[in-house]
N, C-alpha and C positions, 0 to 999 in steps of 0.2 A: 388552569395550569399555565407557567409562563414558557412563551417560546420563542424562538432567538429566528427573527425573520431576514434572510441574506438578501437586501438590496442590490448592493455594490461590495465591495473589499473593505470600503470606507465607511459602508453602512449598513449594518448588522443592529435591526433592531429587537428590542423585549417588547414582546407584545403578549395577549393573553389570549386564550381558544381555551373551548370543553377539552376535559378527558375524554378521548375519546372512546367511543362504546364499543364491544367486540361479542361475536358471534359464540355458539356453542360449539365452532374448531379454533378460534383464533384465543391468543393470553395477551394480556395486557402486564408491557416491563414497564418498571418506575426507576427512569434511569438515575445512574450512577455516577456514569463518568464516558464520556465521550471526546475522543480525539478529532482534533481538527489534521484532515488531509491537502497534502500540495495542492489536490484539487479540488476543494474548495474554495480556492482561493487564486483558481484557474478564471482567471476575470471573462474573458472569452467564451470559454464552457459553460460556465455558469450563468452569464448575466441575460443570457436568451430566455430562461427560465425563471425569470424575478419578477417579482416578488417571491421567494421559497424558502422552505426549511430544509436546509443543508442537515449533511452527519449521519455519517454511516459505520463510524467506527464506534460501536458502542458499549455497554456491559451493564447489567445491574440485577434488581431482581423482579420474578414472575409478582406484580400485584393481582392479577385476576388469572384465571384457567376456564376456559370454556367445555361445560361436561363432557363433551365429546375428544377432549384433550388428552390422550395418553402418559406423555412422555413427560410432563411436568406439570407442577405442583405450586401452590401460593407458597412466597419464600424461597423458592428454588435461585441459584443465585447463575446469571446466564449473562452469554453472548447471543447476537443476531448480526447475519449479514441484510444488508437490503434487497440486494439483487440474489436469486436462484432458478438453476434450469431445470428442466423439466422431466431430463433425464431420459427422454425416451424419443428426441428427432433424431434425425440425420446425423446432428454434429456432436449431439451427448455421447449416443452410440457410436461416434469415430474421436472420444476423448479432445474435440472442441467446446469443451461445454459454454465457455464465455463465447461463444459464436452463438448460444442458441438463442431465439425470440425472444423467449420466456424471460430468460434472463433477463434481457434489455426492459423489458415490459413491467417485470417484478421492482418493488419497493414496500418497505413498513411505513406509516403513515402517524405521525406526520414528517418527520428524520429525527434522527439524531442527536439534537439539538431543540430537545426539548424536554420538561419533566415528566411523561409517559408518551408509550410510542407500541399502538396499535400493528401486532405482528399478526397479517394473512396466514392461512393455513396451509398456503405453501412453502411460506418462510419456517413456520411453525414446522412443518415435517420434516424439511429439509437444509434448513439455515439458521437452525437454537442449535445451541449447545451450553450443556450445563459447564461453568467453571468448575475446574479441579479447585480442592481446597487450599491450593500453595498457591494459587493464580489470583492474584488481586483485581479489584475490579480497573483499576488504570491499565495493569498487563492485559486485562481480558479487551482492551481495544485495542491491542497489537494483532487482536487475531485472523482479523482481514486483512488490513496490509502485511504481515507476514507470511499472510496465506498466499497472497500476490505474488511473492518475493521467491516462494517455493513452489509453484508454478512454473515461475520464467528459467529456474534454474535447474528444473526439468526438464521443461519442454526444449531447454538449449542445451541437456545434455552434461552438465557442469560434472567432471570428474578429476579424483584426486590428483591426475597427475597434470593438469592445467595449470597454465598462464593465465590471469584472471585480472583483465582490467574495467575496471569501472569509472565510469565519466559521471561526475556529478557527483559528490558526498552528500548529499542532502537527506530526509531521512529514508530515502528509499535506497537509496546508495548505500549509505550505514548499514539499512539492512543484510542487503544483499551482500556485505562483508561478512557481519556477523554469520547469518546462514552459509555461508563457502567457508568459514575458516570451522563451523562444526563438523562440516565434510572434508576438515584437512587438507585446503585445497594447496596445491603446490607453491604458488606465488600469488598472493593480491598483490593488486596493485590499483591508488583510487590517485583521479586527477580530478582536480577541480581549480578555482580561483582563488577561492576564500580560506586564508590559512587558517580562518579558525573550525571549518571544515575539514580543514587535511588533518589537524592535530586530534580533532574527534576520529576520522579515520585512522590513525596510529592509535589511537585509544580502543578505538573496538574492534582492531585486528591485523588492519591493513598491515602487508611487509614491507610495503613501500610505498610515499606517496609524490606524486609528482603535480605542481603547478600546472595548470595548463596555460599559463601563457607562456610558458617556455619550449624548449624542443621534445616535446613529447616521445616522437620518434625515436628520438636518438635515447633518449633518458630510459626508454622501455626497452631497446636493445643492449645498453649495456647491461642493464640488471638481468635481462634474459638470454645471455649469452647471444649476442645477434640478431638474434630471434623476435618476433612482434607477437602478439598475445593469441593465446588460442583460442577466447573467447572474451567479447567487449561488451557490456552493456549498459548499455546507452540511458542515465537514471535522469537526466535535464531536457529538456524541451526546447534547450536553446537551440538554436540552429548552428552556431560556431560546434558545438559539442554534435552534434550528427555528423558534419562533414568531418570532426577531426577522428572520430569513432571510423567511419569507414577506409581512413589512411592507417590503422593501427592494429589492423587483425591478420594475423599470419594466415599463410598458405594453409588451404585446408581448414581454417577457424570459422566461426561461427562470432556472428556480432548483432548482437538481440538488443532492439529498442524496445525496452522500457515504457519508455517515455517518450514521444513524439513532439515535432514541432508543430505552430498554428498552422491549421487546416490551408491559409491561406498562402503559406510558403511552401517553395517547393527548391528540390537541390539534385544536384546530378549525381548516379553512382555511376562506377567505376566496371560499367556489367562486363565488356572486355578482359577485364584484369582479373575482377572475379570469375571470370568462366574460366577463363585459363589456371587459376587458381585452387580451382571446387572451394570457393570461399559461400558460408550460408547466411542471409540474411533474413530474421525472424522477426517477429512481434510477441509482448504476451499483453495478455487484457485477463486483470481481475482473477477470479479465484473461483475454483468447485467447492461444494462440498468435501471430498477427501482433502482438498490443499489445506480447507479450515480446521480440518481435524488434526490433521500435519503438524501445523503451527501452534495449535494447543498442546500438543504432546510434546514438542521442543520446548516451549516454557513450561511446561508442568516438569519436565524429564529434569529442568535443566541446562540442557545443551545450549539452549542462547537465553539470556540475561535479559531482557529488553528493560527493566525497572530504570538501568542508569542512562538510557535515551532521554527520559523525562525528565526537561531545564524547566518545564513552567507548570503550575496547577492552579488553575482559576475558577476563581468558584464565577457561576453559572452569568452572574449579572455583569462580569467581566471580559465576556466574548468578545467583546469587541477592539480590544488588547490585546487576544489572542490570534484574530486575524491580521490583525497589522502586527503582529510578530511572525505571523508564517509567513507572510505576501511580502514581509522584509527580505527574509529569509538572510536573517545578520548572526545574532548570536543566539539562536534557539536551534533545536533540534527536535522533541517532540512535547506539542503542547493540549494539555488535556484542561477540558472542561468538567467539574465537577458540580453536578446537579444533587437537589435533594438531603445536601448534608449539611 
C-alpha cells in the first residue's frame, strides 16, 4: 500500500509498506479521505518524530473485522480518532480525559495518511464511529477537529449571552465560529491579519471582524458597548496573538488557548489585574469520546455545514501540495486528501 512519509513540511514522501495485519479485536479501514491538520505541519512538533506517518483526521470504510469484533462489519463506512482514554484514571473520572496516559500513548497505525490504517482495540471500542448516511466521507474528517472545538467551548463555558472573540481565523478559528454561532452566541467576533481569513470569517458567521494589526481594544469596545469580550480564544500559536488575547478579555471573562506558542517562548500575564478581576485562564487539548460523538450529530443534524470549509481535494500522490498549502496558510482553509478513489 502507498504511504505518505512526513520528513519536514517540504518533504512528504510516497513510499510503499504491507497492509497491515490485525488481530481477532482490531478492523482494518481502507481509507477515504483524510484531512491535513495545522498540526501537521507544526514543523517543531513534529519533526522530533521523523521519519513518520502523520494523519489523524480520517474516514472511510471497515475492509477487514476481527471475529471478536462487535460493533462493526466489512463495508461499514466509519471514522477513527487516533488517540483515546481509558476511561477509568483519575482525570477520565474528573472529565480531564485528554490529560489521561492513555490517551497520549494511543495511536492507529500506521496514520492517516495512508491507504489502510490498522485500528487497536482500544481505538476500536472507543474511538470508531460509524458515519450517518448524510455524512460524507470528506465531512466524516471534520469529526476530530470539531470534536476539539466542542470541547474547548465547553470546558470555557461558551453561553448564548457572550461576547465571543477569536484570534486567528484559520481553520480552527472558523471552526470555533461556526460551532458558537449554532449556540446563538451573542456577538463573534474574529481577528486575525489575513483578509482573506476575515472575509471567510464573515462567511461562516462571524458578526464582526477586526484586523489585528489595528487597535483591537478599542475596535472590540465599540462594537461591545465599552465592554472587552467575555470570552477569547486564542486559535494561532503566534505569540503577538497570546499577549494580545490576554489584553482583550473583560472583567470576569474567560480567555482559552487553543493554541499555544513554541515550547520555547515564554510571555508575561497580567496575574495582578487578573486577580483583581476574577479573569480565567484555561487550555483545551484534543477530544473524548462523547466531544466525537457531539460533533457528528452537529453535521449529521445539520446545525454546522463544514462541506463549504473544503478549498482543496487532492487525491493521495498530491500531499505534498497539500502541505505546502496548510504551512502557507495563504488561500486555503481545509484541505483533504483523498485516498483509494
Amino acid at each position: 500500500m502507498k504511504v505518505a512519509v512526513y520528513y519536514n513540511n517540504k518533504d512528504v514522501r510516497i513510499e510503499e509498506r504491507p497492509v497491515p495485519e490485525i488481530n481477532d479485536d482490531e478492523i482494518l479501514i481502507k481509507t477515504m479521505a483524510s484531512g491535513i491538520c495545522g498540526t501537521d505541519v507544526l514543523e517543531w512538533y513534529r519533526i522530533k518524530k521523523a521519519p513518520i506517518v502523520l494523519g489523524h483526521e480520517i474516514a472511510g470504510i471497515v475492509d477487514k473485522a476481527g471475529k471478536n469484533v462487535k460493533n462493526f462489519r466489512i463495508g461499514d463506512r466509519v471514522t477513527a480518532t487516533h488517540h483515546v482514554p481509558c476511561m477509568k484514571c483519575h482525570c477520565c473520572l474528573n472529565n480531564h480525559h485528554t490529560a489521561c496516559e492513555t490517551l497520549h500513548r494511543t495511536n492507529f497505525e500506521p496514520g492517516g495518511f495512508s491507504e489502510y490504517i490498522r485500528i487497536p482495540k482500544i481505538n476500536v471500542e472507543l474511538g470508531t464511529f460509524k458515519l450517518p448516511d448524510n455524512v460524507s466521507f470528506d465531512e466524516g474528517t471534520f469529526t476530530e477537529p470539531l470534536g476539539t472545538v466542542v470541547r474547548a467551548q465547553r470546558l470555557a463555558n461558551l453561553k448564548e449571552k457572550d461576547t465571543l472573540l477569536i484570534i486567528g481565523a484559520g481553520i480552527s478559528g472558523l471552526m470555533h465560529i461556526k460551532s458558537a454561532k449554532s449556540k446563538e452566541t451573542k456577538k463573534i467576533i474574529a481577528a486575525d491579519i489575513s483578509e482573506y481569513r476575515l472575509d471567510a470569517a464573515k462567511r461562516f458567521g462571524a458578526d464582526y471582524v477586526i484586523n489585528a494589526k489595528e487597535e483591537v481594544i478599542d475596535k472590540i469596545k465599540s462594537i461591545n458597548e465599552n465592554r472587552l469580550a467575555d470570552i477569547v480564544i486564542v486559535c494561532t500559536g503566534a505569540m503577538a496573538a497570546a499577549q494580545q488575547g490576554l489584553k482583550c478579555v473583560d472583567k470576569g471573562g474567560t480567555i482559552m488557548f487553543f493554541a499555544v506558542p513554541n515550547p520555547n517562548e515564554t510571555f508575561e500575564i497580567p496575574i495582578n489585574d487578573f486577580w483583581r478581576n476574577e479573569v480565567k485562564i484555561m487550555t483545551s487539548y484534543g477530544a473524548a469520546p462523547n466531544d466525537l460523538k457531539e460533533s457528528l450529530e452537529l453535521m449529521a443534524s445539520g446545525k454546522i455545514n463544514m462541506k463549504d470549509m473544503i478549498t482543496h481535494k487532492l487525491k493521495f500522490d498530491e500531499i505534498q501540495k497539500g502541505f505546502n498549502l496548510v504551512a502557507e496558510a495563504k488561500d486555503s482553509i481545509k484541505v483533504i486528501v483523498e485516498a483509494n478513489r
